[in-house]
C-alpha positions in Angstrom: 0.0 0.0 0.0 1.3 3.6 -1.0 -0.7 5.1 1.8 0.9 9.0 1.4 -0.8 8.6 -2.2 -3.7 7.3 -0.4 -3.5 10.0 2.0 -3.2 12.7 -1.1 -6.4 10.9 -2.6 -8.1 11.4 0.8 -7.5 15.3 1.3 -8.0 15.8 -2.7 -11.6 13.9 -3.0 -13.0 14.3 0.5 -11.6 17.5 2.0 -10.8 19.6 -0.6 -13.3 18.9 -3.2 -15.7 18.7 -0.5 -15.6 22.4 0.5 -12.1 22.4 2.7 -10.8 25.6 1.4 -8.3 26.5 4.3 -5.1 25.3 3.0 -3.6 24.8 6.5 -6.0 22.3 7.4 -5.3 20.2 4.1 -1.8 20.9 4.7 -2.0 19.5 8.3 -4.5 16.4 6.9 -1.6 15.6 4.2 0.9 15.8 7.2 -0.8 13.5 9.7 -0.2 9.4 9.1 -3.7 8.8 9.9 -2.8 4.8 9.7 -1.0 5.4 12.4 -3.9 6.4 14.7 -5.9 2.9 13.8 -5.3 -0.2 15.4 -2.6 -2.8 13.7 -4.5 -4.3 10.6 -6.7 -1.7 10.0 -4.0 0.6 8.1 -5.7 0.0 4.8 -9.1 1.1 5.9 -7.3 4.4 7.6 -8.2 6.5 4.6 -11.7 5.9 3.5 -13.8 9.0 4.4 -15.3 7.1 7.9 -15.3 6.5 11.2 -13.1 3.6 12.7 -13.8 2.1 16.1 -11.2 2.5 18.5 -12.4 1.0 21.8 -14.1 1.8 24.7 -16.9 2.8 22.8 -15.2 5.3 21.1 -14.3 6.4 17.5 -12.1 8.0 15.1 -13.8 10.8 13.2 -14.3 10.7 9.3 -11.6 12.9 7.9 -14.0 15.1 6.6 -15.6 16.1 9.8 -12.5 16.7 11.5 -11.5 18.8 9.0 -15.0 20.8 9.0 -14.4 21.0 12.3 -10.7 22.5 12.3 -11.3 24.5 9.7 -14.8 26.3 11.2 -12.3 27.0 14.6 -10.2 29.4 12.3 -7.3 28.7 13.7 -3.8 30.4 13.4 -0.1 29.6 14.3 -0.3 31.4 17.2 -2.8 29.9 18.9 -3.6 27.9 21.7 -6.1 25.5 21.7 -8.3 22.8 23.9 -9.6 19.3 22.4 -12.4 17.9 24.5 -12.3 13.9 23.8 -8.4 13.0 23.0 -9.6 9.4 21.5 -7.2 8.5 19.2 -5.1 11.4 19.3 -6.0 11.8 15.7 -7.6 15.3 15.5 -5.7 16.9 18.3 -2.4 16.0 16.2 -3.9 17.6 13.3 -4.5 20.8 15.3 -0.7 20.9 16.5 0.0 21.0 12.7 -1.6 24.0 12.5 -1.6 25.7 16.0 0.8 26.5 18.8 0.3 24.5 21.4 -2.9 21.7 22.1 -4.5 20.7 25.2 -6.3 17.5 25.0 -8.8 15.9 27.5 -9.6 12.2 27.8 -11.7 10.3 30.4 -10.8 7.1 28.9 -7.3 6.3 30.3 -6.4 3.3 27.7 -7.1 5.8 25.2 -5.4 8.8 26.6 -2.0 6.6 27.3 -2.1 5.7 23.8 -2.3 8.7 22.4 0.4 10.4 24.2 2.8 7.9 23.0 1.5 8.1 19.6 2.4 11.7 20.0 5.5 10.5 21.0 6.8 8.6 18.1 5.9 11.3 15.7 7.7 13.9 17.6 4.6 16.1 18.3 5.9 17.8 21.2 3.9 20.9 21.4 0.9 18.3 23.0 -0.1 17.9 26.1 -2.3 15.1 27.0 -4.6 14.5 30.5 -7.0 12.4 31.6 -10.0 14.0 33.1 -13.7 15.3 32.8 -13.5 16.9 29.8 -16.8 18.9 29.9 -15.2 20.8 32.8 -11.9 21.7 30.5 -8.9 22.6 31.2 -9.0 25.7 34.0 -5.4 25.8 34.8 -4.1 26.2 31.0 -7.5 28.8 29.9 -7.9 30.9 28.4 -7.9 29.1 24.9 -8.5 30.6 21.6 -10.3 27.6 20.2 -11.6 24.7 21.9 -13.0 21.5 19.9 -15.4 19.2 21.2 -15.1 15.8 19.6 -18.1 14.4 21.4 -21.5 15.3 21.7 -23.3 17.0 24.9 -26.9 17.8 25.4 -26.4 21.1 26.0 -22.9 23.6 25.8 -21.0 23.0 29.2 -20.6 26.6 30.8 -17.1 25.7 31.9 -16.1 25.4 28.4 -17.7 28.6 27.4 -16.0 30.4 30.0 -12.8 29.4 29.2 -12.4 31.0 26.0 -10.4 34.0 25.3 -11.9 37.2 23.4 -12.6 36.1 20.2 -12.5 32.8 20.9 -14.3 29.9 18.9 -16.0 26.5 20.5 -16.9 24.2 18.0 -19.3 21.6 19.5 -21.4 18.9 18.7 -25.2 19.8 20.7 -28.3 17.7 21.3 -29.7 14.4 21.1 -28.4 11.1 19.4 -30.8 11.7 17.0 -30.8 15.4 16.8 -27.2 16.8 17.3 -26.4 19.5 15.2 -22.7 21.2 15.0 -22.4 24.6 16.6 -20.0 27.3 16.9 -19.8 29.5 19.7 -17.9 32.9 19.2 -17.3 35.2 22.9 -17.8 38.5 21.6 -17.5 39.9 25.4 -17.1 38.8 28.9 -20.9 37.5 29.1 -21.9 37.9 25.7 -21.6 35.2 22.7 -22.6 34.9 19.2 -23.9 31.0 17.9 -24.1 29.8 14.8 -25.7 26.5 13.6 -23.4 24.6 11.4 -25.5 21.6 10.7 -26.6 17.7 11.3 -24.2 15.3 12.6 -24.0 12.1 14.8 -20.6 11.9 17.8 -20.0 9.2 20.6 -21.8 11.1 24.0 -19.4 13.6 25.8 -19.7 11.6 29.2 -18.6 14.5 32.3 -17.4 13.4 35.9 -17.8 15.9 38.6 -13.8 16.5 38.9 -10.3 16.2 37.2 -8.6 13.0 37.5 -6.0 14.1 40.1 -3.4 11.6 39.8 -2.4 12.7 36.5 -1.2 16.3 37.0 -0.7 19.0 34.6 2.4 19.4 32.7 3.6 21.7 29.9 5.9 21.4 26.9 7.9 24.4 24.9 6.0 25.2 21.7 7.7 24.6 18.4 8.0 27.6 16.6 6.5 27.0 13.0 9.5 26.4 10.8 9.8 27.6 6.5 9.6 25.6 4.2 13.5 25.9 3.5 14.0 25.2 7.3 12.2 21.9 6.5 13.9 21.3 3.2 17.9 21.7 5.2 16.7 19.8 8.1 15.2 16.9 5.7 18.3 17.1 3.5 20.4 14.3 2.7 23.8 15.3 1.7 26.3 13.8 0.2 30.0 14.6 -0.9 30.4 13.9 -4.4 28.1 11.8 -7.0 31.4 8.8 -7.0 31.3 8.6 -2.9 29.3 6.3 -0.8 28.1 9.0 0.7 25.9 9.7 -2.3 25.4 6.0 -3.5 24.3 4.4 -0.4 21.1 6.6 -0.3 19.4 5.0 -3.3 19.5 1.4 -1.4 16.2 2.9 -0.5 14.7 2.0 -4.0 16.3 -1.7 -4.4 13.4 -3.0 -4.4 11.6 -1.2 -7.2 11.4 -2.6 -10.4 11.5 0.5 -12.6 14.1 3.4 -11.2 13.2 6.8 -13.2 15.8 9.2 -13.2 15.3 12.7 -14.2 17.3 15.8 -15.1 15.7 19.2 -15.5 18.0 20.5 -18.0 18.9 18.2 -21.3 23.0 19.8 -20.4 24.1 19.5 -17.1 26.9 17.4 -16.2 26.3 16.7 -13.0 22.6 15.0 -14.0 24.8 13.2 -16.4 26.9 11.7 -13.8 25.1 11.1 -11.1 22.5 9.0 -13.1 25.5 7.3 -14.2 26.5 7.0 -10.3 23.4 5.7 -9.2 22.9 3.5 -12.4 26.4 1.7 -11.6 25.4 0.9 -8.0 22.0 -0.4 -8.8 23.5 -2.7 -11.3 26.4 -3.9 -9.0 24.4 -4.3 -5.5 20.9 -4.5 -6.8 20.4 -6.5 -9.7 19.4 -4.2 -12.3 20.1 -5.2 -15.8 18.1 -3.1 -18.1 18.7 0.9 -19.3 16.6 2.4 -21.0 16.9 6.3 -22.4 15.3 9.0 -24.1 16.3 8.6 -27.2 15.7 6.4 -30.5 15.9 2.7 -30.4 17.9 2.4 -33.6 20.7 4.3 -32.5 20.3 3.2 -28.8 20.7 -0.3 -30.4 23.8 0.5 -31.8 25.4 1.1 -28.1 24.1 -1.7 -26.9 25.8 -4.0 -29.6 29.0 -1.6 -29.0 28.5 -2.7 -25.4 28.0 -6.5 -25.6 31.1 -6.3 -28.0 29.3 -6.9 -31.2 29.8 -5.4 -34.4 27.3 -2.0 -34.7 24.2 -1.8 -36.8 24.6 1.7 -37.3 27.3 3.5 -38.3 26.5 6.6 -36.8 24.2 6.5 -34.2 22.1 9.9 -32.1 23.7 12.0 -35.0 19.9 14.0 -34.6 19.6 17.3 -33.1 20.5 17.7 -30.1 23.7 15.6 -31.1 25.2 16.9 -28.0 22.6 15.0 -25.2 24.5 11.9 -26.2 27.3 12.8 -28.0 29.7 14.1 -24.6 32.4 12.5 -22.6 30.2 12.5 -19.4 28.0 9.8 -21.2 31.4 7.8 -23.2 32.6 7.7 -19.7 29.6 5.7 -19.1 29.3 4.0 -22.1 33.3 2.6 -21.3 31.9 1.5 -17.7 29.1 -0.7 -19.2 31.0 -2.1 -21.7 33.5 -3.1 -19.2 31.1 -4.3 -16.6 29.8 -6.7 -19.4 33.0 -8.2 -20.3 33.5 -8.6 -15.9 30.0 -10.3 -16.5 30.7 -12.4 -19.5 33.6 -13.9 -17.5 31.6 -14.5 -14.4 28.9 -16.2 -16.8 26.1 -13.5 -15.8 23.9 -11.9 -18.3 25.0 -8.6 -19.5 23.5 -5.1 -19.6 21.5 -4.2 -22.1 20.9 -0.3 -23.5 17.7 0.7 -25.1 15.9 3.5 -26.5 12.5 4.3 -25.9 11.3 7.6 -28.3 10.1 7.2 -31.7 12.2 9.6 -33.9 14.1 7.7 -36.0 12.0 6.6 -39.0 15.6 5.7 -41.6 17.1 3.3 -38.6 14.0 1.9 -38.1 12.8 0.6 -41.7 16.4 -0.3 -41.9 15.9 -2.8 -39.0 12.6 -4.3 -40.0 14.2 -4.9 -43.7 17.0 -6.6 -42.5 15.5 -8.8 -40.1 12.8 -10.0 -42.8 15.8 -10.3 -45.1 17.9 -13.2 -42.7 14.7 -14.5 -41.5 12.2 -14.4 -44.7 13.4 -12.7 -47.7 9.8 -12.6 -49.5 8.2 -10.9 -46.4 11.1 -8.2 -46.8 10.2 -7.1 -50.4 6.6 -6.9 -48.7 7.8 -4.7 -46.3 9.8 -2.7 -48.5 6.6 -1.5 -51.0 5.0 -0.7 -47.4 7.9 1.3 -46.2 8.3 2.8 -49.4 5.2 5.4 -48.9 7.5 6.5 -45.7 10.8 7.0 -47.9 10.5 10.4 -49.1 10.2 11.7 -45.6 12.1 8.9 -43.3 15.5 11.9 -43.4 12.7 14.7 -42.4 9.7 13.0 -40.8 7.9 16.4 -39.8 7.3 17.2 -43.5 5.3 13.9 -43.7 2.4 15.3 -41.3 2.2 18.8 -43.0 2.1 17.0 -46.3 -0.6 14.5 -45.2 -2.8 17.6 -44.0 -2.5 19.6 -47.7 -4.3 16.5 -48.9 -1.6 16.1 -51.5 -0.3 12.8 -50.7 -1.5 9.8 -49.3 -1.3 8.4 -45.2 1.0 5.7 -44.9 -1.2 4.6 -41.9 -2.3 1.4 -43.2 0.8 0.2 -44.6 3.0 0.8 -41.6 -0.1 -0.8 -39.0 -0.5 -3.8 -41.5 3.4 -4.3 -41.4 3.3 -4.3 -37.5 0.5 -6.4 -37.0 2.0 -9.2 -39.5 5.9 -9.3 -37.7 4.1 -9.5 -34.3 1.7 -12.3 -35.1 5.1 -13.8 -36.3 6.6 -13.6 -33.4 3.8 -15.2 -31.5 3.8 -18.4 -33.6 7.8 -18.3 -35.2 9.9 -16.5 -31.8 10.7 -17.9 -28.9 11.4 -14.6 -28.0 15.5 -14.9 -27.5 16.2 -13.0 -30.7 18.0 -9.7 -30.1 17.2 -8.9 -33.8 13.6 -10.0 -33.8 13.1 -7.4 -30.7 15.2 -4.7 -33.1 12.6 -4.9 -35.9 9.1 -5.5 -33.6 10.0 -2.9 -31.8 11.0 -0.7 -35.0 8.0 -1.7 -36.5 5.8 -0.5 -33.2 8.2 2.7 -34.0 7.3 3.4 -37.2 3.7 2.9 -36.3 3.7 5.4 -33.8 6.1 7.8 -35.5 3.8 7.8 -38.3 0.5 8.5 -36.2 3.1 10.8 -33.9 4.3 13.4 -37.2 0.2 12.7 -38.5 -1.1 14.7 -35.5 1.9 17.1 -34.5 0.2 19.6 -36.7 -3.4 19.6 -35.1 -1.3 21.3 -32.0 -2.7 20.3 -28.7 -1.6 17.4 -26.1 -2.3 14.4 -28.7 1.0 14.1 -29.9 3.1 14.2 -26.6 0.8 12.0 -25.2 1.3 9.7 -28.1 4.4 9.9 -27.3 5.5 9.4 -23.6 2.1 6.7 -24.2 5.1 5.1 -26.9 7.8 5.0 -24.3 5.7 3.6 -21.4 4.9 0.6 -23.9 8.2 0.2 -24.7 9.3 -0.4 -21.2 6.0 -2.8 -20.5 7.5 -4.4 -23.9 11.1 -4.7 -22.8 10.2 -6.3 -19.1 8.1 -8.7 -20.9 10.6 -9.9 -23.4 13.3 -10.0 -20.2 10.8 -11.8 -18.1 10.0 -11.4 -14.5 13.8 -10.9 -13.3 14.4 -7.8 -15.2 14.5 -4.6 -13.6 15.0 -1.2 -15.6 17.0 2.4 -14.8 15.2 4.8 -17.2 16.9 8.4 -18.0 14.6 11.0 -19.0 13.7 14.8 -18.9 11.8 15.4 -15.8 9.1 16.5 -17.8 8.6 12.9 -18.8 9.4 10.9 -15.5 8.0 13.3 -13.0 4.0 12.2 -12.5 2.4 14.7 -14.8 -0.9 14.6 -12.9 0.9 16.7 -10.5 1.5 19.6 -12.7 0.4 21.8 -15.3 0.9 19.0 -17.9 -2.2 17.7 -16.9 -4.3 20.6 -15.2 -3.6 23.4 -17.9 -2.5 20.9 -21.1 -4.7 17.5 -20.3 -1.2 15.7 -21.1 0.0 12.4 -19.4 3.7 11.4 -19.2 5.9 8.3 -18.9 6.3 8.5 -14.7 2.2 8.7 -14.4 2.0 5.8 -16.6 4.5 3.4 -15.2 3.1 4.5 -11.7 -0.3 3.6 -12.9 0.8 0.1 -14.5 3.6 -0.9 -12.0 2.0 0.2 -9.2 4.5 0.2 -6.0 7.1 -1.2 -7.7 8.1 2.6 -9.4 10.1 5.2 -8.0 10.5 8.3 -9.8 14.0 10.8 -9.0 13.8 14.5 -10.1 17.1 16.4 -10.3 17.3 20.3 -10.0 19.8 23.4 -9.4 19.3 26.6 -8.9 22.0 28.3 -11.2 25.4 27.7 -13.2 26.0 27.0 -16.5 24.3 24.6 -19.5 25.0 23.3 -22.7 21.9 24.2 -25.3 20.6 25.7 -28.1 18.5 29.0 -28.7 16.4 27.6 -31.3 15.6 24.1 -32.7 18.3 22.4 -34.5 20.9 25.2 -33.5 24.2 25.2 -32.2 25.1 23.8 -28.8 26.0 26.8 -26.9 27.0 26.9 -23.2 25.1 29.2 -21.3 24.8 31.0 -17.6 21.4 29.5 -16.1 19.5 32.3 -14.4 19.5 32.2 -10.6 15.6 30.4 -9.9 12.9 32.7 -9.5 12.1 33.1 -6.0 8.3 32.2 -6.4 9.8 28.4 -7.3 10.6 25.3 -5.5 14.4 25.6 -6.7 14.4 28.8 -4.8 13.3 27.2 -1.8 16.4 24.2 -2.0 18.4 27.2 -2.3 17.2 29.1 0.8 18.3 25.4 2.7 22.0 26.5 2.4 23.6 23.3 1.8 25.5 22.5 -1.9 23.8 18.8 -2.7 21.4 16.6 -1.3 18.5 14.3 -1.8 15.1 15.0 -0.6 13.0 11.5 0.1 9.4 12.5 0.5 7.9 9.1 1.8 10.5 9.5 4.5 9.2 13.1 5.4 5.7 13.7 5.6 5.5 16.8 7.5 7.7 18.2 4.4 5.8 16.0 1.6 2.5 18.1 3.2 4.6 21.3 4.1 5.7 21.5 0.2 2.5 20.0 -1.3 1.0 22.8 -2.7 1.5 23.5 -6.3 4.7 26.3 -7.0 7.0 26.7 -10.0 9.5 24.2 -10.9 11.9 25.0 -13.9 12.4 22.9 -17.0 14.9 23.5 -19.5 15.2 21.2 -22.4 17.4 21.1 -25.5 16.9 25.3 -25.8 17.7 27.7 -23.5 16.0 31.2 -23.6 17.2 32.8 -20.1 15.4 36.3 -22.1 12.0 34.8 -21.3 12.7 32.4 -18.4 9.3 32.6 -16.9 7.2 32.2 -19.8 9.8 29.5 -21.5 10.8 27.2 -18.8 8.7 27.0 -15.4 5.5 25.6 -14.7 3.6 25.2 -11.8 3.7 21.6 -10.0 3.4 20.0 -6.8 7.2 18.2 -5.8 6.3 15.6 -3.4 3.7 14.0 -5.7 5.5 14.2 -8.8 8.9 12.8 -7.4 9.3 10.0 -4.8 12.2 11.8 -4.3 14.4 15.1 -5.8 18.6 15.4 -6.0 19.3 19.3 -5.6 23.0 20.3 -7.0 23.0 24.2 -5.9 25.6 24.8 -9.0 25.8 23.1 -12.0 28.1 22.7 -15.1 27.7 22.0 -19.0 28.3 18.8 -20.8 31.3 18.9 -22.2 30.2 18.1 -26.2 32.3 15.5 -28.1 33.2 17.2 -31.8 34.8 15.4 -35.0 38.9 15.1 -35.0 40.9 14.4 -37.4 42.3 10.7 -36.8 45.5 9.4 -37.8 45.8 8.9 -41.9 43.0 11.7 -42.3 40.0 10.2 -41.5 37.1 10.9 -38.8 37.2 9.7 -35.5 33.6 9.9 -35.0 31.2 8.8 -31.7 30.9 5.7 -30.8 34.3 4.7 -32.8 36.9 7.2 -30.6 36.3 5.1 -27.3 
């Protein structure tokens, strides 16, 4: 169970959509492990929008009513506050979320003992629990500014009315079992009070004694002063010492277990993204058992490494040579390229599989017909002349594949839908009844042919604007990694590198609010549910390798310092150089920084003249990342160009390693 998503769910469908519009108390409700308030084996139930028995007659409120309830006290940091009916502690631990300091009143001692060392384990300090009449309050700590009644009396108990500052709100649950209705009391004077009906509800009786319990005696705790979010982001901070320490590879044995590893970058030109995905790559493989990688980029050219790096001759002469040349072409990624290629000859040796590289966009139309042809040729030469006339209505555009859309929509020549979908269809049912599904060429040209399929529908729709097309595609690369941990069976485990904008979960940004686009982290989280884990990367300033326009020059530029309405700003504020935020390990910052702010994306173009506009969006960082590696400063790529080799010719990529 994933119950901070569950949690998330919770506040989203029943507290905010509901009518919740303080943003403290959702804050507060995103903050608060309500599972830990249930008893053991009930966790799964602890977020439904109802009440749970806790014993002694007694219940845990729907999280809608305690958030009513909160939220109708009007509470502020500041203040000081009594709960009347501790029960599980739940609510009053909500409260010190949001407040100063909470008294809490339970007759129940069980219940009361619990609590307090409930309170305990989540470092809640600014509590204090006591067991007494709780219709009588809590004379020696009054006045309060709010107290909240979380049973119901027949009547409001004068000692509670009275012990309410100026201004102070009661919120209380009055009558009957089968008339109690919700009210709020506001003191307006020393004997003078306004009430208000808030509506129907139903709560366990308030039962009143005629004294304190007076072996448990009052005792006080120092408040917490409320800290900033970039207090919470340094005191949550990982750190580490370099990307090659332990100190920085030991802290993803935390996602061992996952089957899929996304790792992001938010620039497309940042060494350090470069190398620390390589870092945390290398120790997955070596202690963990990974054995897949997977990239952004096209599967022909992608397949050309991974032949380079099982020691096979290459398919392709010159693979990524597609703008931007420079994402792949750079001696941050050959330095990695050299480690995998050695770690497979370590693992030939040792008779252990090897590493395998793949691509996962859909670009490359020329490398992919190339693949299927060849295939059909060594497998079935007359199937290959098929697939040749097919192909053919691609040709003229397989060099410059976005002329085929604009072409198609002049209604000058004719879609090469059928063809290409007919082609696929045919080599797939051929691998069903002719595969055994060991064939690293057979998986070249199905999953070229599922390539050209999409690229064609993917340059078809580009031109209608909209989301269709980058949901086609990021929809393309979440098959392709379904496809690739099918045809590796139920041992394979993957590392994907991607742009955050693909591996953070869209639904938690603009993407999907503003655009109504999906992305590749949503949709393995969606199909590989609790066995994902998605890692953003971010900086807030330095320098990075891109272009000004599409298919430009590589030009290293100064990054603007982040704008200080953004999240970057904030991991600035925290004052420490690199780190790694894990937000299922801290939920009073996954709540803290759940509300939606700018997070900066810079892709293959740079335009620092129109930073807002260009590259930020608005998203929420704990739900789009399971976790976020901050490098305060940054550097560029360092580009690989063409040399002149010995006797005159080129000593292009791959061949120069």
């Amino acid at each position: 169970m994933n119950l901070i998503r569950n949690r998330d769910r919770t506040v989203e469908q029943h507290i905010v959509r509901r009518g919740i519009q303080d943003k403290t108390v959702a804050r507060a409700m995103r903050t608060v492990p309500r599972e830990m308030f249930v008893d053991p084996g009930f966790e799964e139930f602890a977020y439904e929008d109802a009440p749970l028995s806790i014993g002694q007659g007694q219940t845990i409120s729907q999280p809608f009513i305690v958030a009513l309830m909160i939220e109708k006290a009007d509470l502020d940091a500041g203040d000081k506050v009594l709960e009347v009916g501790t029960g599980s502690g739940y609510a009053a631990a909500v409260v010190s979320r949001i407040a100063r300091h909470v008294y809490t009143v339970e007759r129940h001692g069980a219940l009361a003992q619990q609590a307090r060392e409930r309170f305990g384990r989540l470092g809640y300090s600014n509590i204090d629990v006591r067991i007494g009449d709780g219709s009588k309050g809590w004379a020696k700590a009054a006045p309060f500014d709010a107290i909240i009644v979380s049973a119901g009396a027949p009547e409001v108990p004068p000692s509670l009315k009275e012990q309410l500052d100026l201004g102070g709100r009661l919120i209380i649950p009055v009558g009957h079992d089968d008339g109690q209705r919700l009210k709020r009391i506001i003191r307006t004077g020393a004997d003078a009070f306004e009430e208000e009906d808030l509506g129907g509800v139903f709560f366990v009786p308030l039962i009143g004694e005629d004294a304190w319990t007076a072996t448990h005696p009052l005792y006080t705790s120092a408040a917490q002063p409320e800290r900033t979010p970039a207090q919470m982001i340094s005191d949550a901070a990982e750190t580490f010492s370099s990307v090659d320490d332990e100190s920085f590879t030991h802290l993803f044995d935390r996602f061992a277990d996952s089957r899929i590893v996304l790792l992001g970058e938010s620039t497309h030109g940042t060494a350090e993204f470069y190398r620390a995905r390589a870092a945390i790559s290398r120790y997955l493989i070596e202690r963990h058992g990974f054995n897949l990688i997977a990239v952004e980029a096209d599967w022909p050219d992608a397949a050309a490494i991974d032949r380079l790096i099982a020691g096979r001759s290459l398919s392709q002469a010159h693979p990524f040579e597609r703008f931007p040349v420079w994402m792949w072409h750079n001696e941050e990624f050959i330095e990695f390229i050299r480690w995998m290629r050695a770690e497979n000859i370590r693992r030939q040796a040792s008779r252990m599989g090897p590493i395998r590289f793949y691509g996962l966009d859909l670009y490359n139309m020329a490398g992919s017909i190339r693949m299927v042809i060849d295939y059909l040729e060594r497998v079935s030469p007359d199937a290959a002349v098929v697939a040749r006339e097919r192909y053919g209505c691609l040709s003229p555009w397989q060099n410059n594949p976005a002329t085929y859309g604009r072409a198609i929509l002049s209604d000058a020549y004719k879609s090469c839908e059928d063809a290409v979908s007919q082609q696929c269809q045919e080599l797939l049912a051929r691998s069903f009844s002719e595969n055994d599904g060991s064939d690293d060429g057979f998986l070249d040209a199905t999953q070229s042919a599922r390539l050209l399929a999409a690229a064609e529908r993917y340059y078809r729709i580009m031109y209608y604007g909209g989301s269709k097309a980058w949901n086609l595609r990021d929809s393309y690369m979440a098959e392709t990694v379904e496809h690739l941990l099918d045809f590796h069976g139920p041992a394979a485990k993957m590392i994907v590198w991607a742009h955050n904008s693909h591996i953070g979960d869209a639904r938690f940004a603009e993407m999907a609010a503003a655009r109504d686009e999906l992305n590749l982290g949503q949709l393995c989280r969606q199909r590989f549910d609790g066995m994902t884990s998605l890692i953003g990367c971010g900086t807030h300033s330095g320098e990075v390798l891109a272009a000004s326009d599409w298919d430009g020059q590589a030009e290293k530029k100064r990054i603007n310092p982040a704008l200080a309405e953004s999240y970057e700003h904030l991991c600035h504020q925290a004052g420490k150089k690199w780190f790694l935020l894990d937000f299922e390990r801290n939920q009073d910052l996954h709540a803290r920084l759940i509300d939606q702010r700018l997070q900066r994306f810079i892709g293959v173009i740079y335009r620092p003249e129109t930073e807002r506009m260009s590259h930020y969006m608005l998203t929420s960082l704990p739900q789009q990342y399971d976790a976020f590696v901050w490098f305060d400063e940054t550097h560029a790529l360092t580009p690989l160009y063409q040399q002149q080799a010995a006797g005159g010719g080129q000593e292009t990529f791959p061949f120069g390693l």
